[in-house]
N, C-alpha and C positions, 0 to 999 in steps of 0.2 A: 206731613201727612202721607201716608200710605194708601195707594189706590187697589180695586181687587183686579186680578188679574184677566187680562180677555178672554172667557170663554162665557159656553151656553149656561145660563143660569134658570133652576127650575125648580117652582114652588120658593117658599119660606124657607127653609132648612138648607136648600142650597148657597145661600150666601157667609152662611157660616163654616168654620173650616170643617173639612170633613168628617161623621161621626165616627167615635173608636166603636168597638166592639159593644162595652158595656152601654153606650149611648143609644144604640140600636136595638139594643133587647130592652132597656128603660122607656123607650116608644113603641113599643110593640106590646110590652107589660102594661102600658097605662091604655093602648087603646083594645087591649082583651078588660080590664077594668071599668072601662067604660062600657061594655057590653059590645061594641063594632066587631064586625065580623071582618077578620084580615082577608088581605088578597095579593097574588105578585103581581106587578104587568111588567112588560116591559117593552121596548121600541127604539130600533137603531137608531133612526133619527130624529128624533120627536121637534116640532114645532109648537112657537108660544100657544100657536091656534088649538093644536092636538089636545081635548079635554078625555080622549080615551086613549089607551093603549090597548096593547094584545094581552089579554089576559094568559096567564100561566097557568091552566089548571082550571077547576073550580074554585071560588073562593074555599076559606077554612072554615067552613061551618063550626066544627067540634075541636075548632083548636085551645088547647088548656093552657100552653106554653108557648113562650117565646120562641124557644127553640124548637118547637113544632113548625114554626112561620120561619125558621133561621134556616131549619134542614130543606124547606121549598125555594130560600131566594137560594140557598147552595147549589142545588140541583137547576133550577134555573140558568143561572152564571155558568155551568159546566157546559150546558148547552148554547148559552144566548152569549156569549163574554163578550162580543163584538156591540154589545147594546146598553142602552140603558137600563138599569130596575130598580122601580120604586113597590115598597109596601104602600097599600092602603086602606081604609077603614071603611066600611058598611055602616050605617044606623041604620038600621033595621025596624024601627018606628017612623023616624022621618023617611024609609026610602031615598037615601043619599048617601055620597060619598062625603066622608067630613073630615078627614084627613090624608093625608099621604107624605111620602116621604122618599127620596132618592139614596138607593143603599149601594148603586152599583154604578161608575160611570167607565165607561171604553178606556183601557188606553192608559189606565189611570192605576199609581201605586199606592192611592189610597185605600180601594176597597177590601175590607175584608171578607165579603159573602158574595 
């Protein structure tokens, strides 16, 4: 049996191996589907306790596409690389955050955005 390797682990999606490209824009497609409103955050060192980060921007009100949300964690990452960034979901009826997702880790040759 295989163990996961020591590092920081965060949300759900982080314990699975890291997302390709098209995995990322398939989560980002389903939560424009769902009607949530994206958003980037991101934060160098984030702890378990941290329920918010630094927002990037405005959320995406009028975002249509994936890659409308791909072209902000890009531009984020140019500026932030030393940090982490996840997408995350609005509902906009319940007033809450109902998902997220970690698209960017430090240091790391997995990320693609």
């Amino acid at each position: 049996m295989k163990t996961l390797s020591k590092e920081k682990r965060y949300e759900t999606l982080s314990y699975l191996p890291p997302l390709t490209d098209q995995q990322i824009a398939k989560q980002i497609q389903y939560m424009l589907e769902q009607g949530y409103i994206p958003a980037v955050e991101f934060e160098k060192d984030p702890q378990p306790s941290d329920h918010h980060w630094t927002l990037w921007k405005l959320p995406l009100f009028r975002a249509n596409s994936p890659q409308e949300v791909l072209n902000e964690v890009r531009e984020c990452r140019n500026e932030y690389g030393d940090s982490y960034i996840r997408v995350i979901g609005f509902d906009n009826i319940k007033q809450c955050q109902t998902m997220s997702f970690i698209v960017h880790k430090p240091n790391a040759n997995n990320s693609r955005y």
